[in-house]
N, C-alpha and C positions, 0 to 999 in steps of 0.2 A: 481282313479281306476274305473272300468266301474261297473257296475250292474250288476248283475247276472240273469239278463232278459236279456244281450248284451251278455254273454259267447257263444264261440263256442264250446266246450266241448257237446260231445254228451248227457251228464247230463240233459244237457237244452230241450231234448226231453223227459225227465223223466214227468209223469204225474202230481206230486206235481210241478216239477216249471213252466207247462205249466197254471195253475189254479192259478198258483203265476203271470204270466207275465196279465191273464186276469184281474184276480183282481187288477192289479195296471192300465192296460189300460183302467176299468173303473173309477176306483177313483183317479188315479192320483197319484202323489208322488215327490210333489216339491222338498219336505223336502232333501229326498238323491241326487238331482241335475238328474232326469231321467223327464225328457219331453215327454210330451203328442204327442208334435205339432210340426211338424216344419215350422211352421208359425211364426215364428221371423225373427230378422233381423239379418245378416252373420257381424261378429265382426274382428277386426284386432285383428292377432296372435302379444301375447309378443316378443321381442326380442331374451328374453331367449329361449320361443317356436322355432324361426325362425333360432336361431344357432343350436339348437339339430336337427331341419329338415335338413338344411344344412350339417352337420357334417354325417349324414345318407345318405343323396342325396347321398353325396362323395361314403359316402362304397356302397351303391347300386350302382352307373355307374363301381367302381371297380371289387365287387363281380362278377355281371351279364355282365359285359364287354359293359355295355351300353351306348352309344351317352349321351353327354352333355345335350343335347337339348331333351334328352325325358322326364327330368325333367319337358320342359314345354310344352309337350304337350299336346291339351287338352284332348285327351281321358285317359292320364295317371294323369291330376288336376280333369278331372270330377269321377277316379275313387276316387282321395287321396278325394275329399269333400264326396261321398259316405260315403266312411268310415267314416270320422269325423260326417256324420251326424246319423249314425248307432250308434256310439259310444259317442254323445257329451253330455256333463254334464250340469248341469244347468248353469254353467258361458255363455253359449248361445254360439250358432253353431259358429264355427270359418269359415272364407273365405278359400278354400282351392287357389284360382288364389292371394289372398295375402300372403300364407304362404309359394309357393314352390319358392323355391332360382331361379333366373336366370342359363342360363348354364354358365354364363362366370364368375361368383360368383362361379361356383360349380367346374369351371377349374383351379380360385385361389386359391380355398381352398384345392384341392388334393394335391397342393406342399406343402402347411401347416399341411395335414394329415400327407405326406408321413415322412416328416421330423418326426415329432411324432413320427412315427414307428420304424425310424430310430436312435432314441437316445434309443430305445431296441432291436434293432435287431445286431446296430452296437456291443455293448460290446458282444455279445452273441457270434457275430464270432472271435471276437479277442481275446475272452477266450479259444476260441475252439483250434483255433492257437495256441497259448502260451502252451494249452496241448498236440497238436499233434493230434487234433481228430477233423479236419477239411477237408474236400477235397474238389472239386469243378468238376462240368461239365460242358459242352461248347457247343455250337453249332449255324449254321449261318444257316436263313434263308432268302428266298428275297421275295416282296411284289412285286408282281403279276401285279400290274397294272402301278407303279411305276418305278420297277425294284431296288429298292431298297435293299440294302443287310443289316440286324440286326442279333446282335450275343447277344445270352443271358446267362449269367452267372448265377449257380446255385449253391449253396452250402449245402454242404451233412456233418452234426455232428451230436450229440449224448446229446437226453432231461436226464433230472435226473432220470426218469425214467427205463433209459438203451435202450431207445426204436429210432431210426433214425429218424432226423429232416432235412429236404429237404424244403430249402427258397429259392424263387428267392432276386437275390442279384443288378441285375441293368441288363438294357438294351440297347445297344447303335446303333446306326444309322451310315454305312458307304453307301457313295455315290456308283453309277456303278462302278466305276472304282478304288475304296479306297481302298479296302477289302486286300491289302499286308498281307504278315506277319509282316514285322513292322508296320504298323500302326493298326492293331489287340495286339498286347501284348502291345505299347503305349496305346491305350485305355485303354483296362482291368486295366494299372497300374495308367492312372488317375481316371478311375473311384474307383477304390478302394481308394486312394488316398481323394478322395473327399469326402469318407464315413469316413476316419479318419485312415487308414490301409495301412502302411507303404508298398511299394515296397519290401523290405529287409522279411516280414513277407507275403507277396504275393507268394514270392517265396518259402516257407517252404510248399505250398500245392500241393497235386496231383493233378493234371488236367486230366479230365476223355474229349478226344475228338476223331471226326472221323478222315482217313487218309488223306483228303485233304491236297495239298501241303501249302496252304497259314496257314492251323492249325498247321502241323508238324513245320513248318517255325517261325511262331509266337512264339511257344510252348518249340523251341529246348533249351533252357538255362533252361527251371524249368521241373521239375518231370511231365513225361506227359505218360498217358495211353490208349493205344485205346479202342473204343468205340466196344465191344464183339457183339452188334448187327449189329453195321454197318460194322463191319469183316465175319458175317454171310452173312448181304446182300451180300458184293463183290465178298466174296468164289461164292455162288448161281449165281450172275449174270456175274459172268467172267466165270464158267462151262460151265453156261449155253446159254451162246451168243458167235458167231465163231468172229473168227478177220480175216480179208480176207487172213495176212500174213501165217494160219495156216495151208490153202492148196495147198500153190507152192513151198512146199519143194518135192527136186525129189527122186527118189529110186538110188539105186548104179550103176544101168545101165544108167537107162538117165540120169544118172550124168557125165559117163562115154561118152555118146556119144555128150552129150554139148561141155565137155571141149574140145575133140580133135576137134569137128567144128571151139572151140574159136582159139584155135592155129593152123588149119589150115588159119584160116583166117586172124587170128594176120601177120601173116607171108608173104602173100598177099599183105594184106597194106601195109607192108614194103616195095615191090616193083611196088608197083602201080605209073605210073606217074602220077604228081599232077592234072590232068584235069581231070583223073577219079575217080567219086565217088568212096570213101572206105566203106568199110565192119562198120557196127555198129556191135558192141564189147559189149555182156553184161559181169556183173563179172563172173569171176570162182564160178563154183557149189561145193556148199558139201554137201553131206548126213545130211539131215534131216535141211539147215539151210532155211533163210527163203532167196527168188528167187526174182529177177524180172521176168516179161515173156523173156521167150527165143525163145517165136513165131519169132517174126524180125530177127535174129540172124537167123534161122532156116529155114525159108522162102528163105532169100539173097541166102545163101548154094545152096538150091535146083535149084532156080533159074538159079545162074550163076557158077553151076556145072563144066561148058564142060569150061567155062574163067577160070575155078580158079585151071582146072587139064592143061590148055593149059601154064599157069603160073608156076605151079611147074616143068612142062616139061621143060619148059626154063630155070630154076632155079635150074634144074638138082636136086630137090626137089622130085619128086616122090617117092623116094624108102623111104623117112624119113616121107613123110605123106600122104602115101599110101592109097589111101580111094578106093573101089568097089561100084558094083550096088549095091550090098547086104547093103554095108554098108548104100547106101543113101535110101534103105526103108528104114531099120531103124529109119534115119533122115525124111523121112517122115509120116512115122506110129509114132511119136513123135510128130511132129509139128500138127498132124491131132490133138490131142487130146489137146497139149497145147494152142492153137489158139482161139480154143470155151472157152478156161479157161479164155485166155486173154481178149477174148469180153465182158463176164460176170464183170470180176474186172474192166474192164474200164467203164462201165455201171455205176457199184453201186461207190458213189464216197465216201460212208461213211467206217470209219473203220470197224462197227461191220457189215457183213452181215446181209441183211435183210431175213428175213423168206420167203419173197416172192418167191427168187430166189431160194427156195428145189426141184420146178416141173421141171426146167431150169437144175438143177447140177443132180436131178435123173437120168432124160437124157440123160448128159453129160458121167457120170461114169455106166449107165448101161451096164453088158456083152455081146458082140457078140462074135459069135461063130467064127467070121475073129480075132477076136482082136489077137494083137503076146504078146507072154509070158508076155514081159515088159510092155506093154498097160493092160495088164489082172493084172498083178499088183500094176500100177501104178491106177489104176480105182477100184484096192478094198483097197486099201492106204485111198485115198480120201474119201472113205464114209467109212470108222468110223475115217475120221475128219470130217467128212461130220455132225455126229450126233446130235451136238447143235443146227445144221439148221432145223432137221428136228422138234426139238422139239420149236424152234423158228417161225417157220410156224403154227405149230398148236396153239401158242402161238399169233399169230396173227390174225390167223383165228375166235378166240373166242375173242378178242376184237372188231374186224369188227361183228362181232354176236352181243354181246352183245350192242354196237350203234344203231346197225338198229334196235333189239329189244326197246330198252330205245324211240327212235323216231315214235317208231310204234303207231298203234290204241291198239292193243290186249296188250301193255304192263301192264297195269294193270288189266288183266284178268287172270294173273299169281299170282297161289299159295305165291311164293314168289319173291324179287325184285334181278334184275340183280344184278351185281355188276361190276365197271368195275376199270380195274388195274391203278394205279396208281403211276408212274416212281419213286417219291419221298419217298412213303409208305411205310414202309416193310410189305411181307408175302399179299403183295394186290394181288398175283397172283396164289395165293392158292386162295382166296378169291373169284375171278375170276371162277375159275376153278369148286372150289364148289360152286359157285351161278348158275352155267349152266347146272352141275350133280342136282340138286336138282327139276330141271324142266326140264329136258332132253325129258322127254315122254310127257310133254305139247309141249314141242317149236317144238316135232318131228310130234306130232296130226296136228298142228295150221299150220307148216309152209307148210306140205304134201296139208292140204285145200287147202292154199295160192297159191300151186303148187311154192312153195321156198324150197325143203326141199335141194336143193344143198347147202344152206348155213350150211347145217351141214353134207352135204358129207365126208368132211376131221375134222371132231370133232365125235371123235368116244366116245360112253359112256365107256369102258372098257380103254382107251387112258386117257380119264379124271380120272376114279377112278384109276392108277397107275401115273398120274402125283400128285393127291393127299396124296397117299399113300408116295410117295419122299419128298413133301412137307413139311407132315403136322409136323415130328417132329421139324425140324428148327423153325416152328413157336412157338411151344410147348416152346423148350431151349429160344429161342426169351423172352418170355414172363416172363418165369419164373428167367429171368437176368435183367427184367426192373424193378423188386419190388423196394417200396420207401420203405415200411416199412421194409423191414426186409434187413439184410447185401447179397448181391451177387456175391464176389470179390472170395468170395473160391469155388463159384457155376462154376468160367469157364472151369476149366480142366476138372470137371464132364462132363459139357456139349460139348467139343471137344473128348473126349470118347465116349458118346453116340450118336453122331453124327458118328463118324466113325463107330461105330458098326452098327450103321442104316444102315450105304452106303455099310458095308464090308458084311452083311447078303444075302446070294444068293438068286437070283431075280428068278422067274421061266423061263423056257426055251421059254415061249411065249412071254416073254418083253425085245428082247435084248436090245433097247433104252434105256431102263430102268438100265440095267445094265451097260453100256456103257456112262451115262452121270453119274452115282454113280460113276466110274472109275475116271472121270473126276472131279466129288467134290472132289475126297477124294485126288486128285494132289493137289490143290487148296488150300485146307486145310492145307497140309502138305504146301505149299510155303507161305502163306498168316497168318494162324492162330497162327506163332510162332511170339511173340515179339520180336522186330530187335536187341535188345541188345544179347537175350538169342541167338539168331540167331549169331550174331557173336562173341561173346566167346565159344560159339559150335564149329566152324569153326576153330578159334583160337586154341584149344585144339586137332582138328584135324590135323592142318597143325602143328604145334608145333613138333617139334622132342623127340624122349624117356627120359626119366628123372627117376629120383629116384621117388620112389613112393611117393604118398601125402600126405600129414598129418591126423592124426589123423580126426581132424573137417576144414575144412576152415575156416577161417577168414572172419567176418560178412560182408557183403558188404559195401563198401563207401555209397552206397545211406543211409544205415540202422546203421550209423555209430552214430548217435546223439546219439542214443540208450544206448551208453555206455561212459562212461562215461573219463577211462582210461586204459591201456594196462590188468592192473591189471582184469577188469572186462569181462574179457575175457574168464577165467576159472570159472569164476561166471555164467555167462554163459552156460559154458561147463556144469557147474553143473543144473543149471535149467533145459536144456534140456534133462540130464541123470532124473531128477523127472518126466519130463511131458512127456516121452516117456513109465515110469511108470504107469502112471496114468492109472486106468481102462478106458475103451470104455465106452462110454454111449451113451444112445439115447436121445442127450438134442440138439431142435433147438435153444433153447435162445443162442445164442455164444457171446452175447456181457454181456448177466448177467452174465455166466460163467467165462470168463476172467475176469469182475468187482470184482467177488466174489475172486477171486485167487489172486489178486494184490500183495498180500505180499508174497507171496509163488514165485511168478515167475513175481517178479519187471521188467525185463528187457520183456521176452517174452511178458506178459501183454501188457503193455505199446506198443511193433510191433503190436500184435495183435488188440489193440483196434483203432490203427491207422490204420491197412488197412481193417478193418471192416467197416471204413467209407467211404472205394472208393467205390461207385456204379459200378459196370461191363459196364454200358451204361450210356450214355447220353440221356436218353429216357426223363428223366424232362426235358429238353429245348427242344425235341420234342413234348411235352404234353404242351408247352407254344408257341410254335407256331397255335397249333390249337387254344387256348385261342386268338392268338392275332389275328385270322382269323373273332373272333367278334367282333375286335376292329378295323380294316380297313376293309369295308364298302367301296362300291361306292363311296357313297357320303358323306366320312367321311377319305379323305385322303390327308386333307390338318392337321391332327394332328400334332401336334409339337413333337418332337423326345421324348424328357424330358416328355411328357406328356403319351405315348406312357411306355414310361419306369417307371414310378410313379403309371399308371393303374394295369399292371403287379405285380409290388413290392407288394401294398397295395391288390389286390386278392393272391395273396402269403401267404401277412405278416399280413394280417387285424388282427388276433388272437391276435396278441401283444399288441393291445390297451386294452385288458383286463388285461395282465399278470404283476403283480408288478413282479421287482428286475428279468426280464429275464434272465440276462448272471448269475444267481445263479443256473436256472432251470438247468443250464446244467453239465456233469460232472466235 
């Protein structure tokens, strides 16, 4: 034990043990092992000393995510001899460069930790199992400089306490090109396998992942959940981003005047001798479906007009496809408008349009007073599908903002710091948004000096505070679905309610963007936010023909069918449901004490309940372990070995277990 002249406790500035530390600095005090002097000689650490350092080395590179090797470096042995010599007893100052372990001693002992941990973490989940009060969440990331792709499994049960317990459970490594859905649920079931947990009992959990296909894929034989955030994200970023095929659907007239071109020409070709080039033929149009360009088709027409009426003349064909001047404006006041459509789409060669192209498509769909009825409508068709572009452009424009600012001299002469969006993040584009409103009148002062203030030409302050306004509740719901401690599984219908009420709330008459891309959330929502099951027994139910009306209660579902027991408990059942429908309203959040408390009362609901209390709504812990494992690869710390990589993780998880006797009793 140190002395009480060595305490850091603010005590030690008390004036009685400042007059206690003098009076020993002058007379000394062998007797309780506190030294005068450190003018001895540095002693080899015990054994015993040198395992407790090591066993600690281990949980510090775990805890703190720290390199092997900072164990031995010297500014982290000259601070460990500091302290020792702050704190050393009369047995005489220990060496700290002889007590700190090697890193490759401290790389063999984390597999000797992790196992430790492991023979308490393992019963804990396979109790949890056998009760029904386990789940699991998933998710893949890929290391950056590698390209590497790791999925880390997370599991979600319930301590003695009533309160939710969230452990990393293993981490695995698949190559560039691995990442299948079979060899993703082969994984998962050796590594569980290798912790001592049957396949057969693998499959009794819910897996909480995103909609990636190689996850859905993996995932399709056991009980699997989407991840309520990363369904947030997609709704938000498929509203909010155009797909190019979204505006070459035509209106009923140039649909009208496509197709009779097609089958004028169709027709053509049929009697053209074979040395003459034929007519290119795109598909037949239909209202509202998606188009190729009909420029080329449309072009040929006009061009070889006077060949292709001297054809039907001869084919004695006139009177069946009868076309005028009148009609070939038409066909040319069409092809003017389609042709600029066409250059654009063959420019851009990605699916989602870029934002770049809004000044280009304003342009294009802007009104003239020549335009003919169909062009005036076909031109105000297109700009409100036009609308994600425009909010995609300004969405761009404040990321090119925020770079040059971030690369600038005067970035740090700013109140506060940029921030810039991030593809992978969620809600980084709120973040964005309000990092640029929050210095809006510094970057408008700074960049006017500069004579830059174009760069905030097209980023309007009032543009930012209504794309934050759209924003910020999704982040809100976001947030409050990622809790670890508390259950969030009955939070998401709430939060698909308040979400559409946010988007369904009238916008004022000065934001139709604003109103216009809510429209578009709340399609989104409605195609994307319904689970695919409920989605087709909906459907089911709808295509299904009349019937006798349904029964009293349905019949529990198959998924939820463990639940019971035998036919018999079916009306047992019935009857718990008729008590808990009874039950008063309360305003009690504990939901997990409450169903503990009622067990006897509603054995079966119980038991559902306390079972999907343990799904988390997201996947957010394996997202909160990927930024963990961004301090564990390092430049020059990415030759880690996968096992080692996944042991670090486990142990800043699980470290708490090395204290806990008899864990799998902690739990319910």
């Amino acid at each position: 034990m140190f002395a009480t002249v060595f305490r850091t406790s603010t005590t030690s500035r008390h004036a009685c043990v400042k007059r206690e530390v003098e009076r020993r600095e002058e007379q000394g005090n062998a007797g309780n092992g506190v030294v005068r002097s450190l003018d001895v000689p540095l002693s080899a650490p015990s054994t015993s000393v040198k395992k407790e350092v090591l066993r600690s080395s281990v949980l510090y590179c775990a805890k703190d995510m720290a390199p092997f090797q900072s164990v031995n470096g010297e500014g982290f042995v000259e601070l460990v001899q500091k302290l020792l010599d702050i704190g050393y007893q009369a047995a005489g100052r220990i060496d700290a460069s002889l007590l700190m372990p090697n890193r490759t001693t401290v790389s063999r002992k984390l597999e000797d930790l992790a196992g430790e941990v492991k023979l308490k973490f393992v019963p804990m989940v396979q109790k949890a199992i056998d009760n029904n009060t386990c789940a699991a969440s998933t998710d893949m990331w890929t290391q950056e400089n590698t390209k590497h792709h790791f999925l880390t499994v997370i599991v979600h049960t319930t301590n003695s306490m009533g309160k939710l317990d969230t452990r990393t459970a293993f981490t695995i490594l698949f190559d560039e090109d691995c990442a299948s859905g079979e060899n993703i649920w082969a994984q998962i079931v050796i590594q569980f396998a290798l912790l001592g947990i049957e396949e057969a009992a693998v499959r009794k959990i819910v897996i909480v992942s995103d909609r990636g296909a190689n996850m859905i894929s993996a995932l399709q034989d056991v009980q699997r959940l989407d991840c309520i955030a990363h369904t947030i994200n997609t709704v938000l970023k498929t509203a909010l981003t155009l797909k190019k095929y979204e505006i070459t659907a035509l209106n009923e007239e140039a649909m009208g005047i496509v197709n009779k071109v097609k089958q004028i020409l169709l027709f053509v070709n049929s009697k053209l001798p074979r040395k003459i080039k034929k007519f290119t033929i795109t598909k037949t149009a239909r209202v509202g479906a998606t188009q190729p360009s009909h420029a080329p088709m449309l072009s040929q027409f006009l061009n070889r007009r006077k060949e292709i009426k001297r054809r039907l003349v001869l084919a004695q064909k006139m009177e069946e496809y009868f076309f005028d001047d009148q009609f070939s404006e038409r066909v040319r006041d069409l092809f003017k408008i389609l042709n600029p459509l066409k250059t654009l789409m063959t420019r851009h060669k990605g699916v989602d349009l870029a934002g770049s192209l809004w000044p280009e498509f304003q342009t294009l769909t802007k009104m003239s007073a020549t335009d003919s009825p169909m062009v005036a409508a076909l031109k105000a068709q297109w700009r409100e599908q036009l609308v994600p572009l425009e909010y995609a452009f300004v969405h761009q424009q404040c990321k090119s903002l925020v770079t040059y600012v971030k690369n600038s001299s005067f970035h740090s002469a700013l109140k506060s710091t940029l921030k810039q969006e991030m593809d992978v993040r969620w809600n980084t584009s709120l973040a964005m948004f309000q990092s640029i409103h929050a210095v809006y009148d510094e970057l408008t002062t700074i960049l006017t000096d500069r004579k830059e203030s174009d760069r905030l030409s097209n980023i309007k302050k009032d543009t930012l505070e209504a794309f934050i306004a759209l924003l910020d509740p999704f982040k809100t719901e976001s947030i409050k679905l990622q809790s670890e401690s508390e259950p969030t599984l009955q939070l998401v219908l709430l939060c698909r309610v308040t979400l559409l009420d946010h988007c369904r709330t009238p916008t004022p008459p000065e934001q139709p963007l604003i109103e216009r891309l809510k429209s578009r959330i709340v399609n989104q929502m409605d195609r994307i936010f319904v689970h695919s099951e409920i989605r087709r027994l909906y459907l089911q139910q709808e295509q299904a023909a009349p019937g006798p009306p349904p029964a009293k209660r349905a019949k529990i579902s198959e998924a939820y069918s463990k639940y019971l027991e035998d036919e018999t408990d079916q009306w047992d059942l019935d009857d718990e449901l008729d008590k808990y429908f009874k039950e008063p309203i309360i305003d009690d959040t504990d939901l997990i004490g409450w169903w503990r408390q009622r067990r006897e009362r509603f054995p079966s609901l119980a038991a559902l309940a306390l079972h999907l209390l343990n799904i988390p709504a997201t996947s957010a812990s394996s997202e909160r372990e990927f930024s963990e494992a961004g301090h564990i690869y390092r430049e020059k710390r990415l030759s880690l070995f996968p096992a080692a990589t996944s042991n670090i993780l486990f142990l800043h998880s699980n470290a708490d277990l090395l204290e806990v006797e008899g864990a799998a009793d902690a739990l319910t």
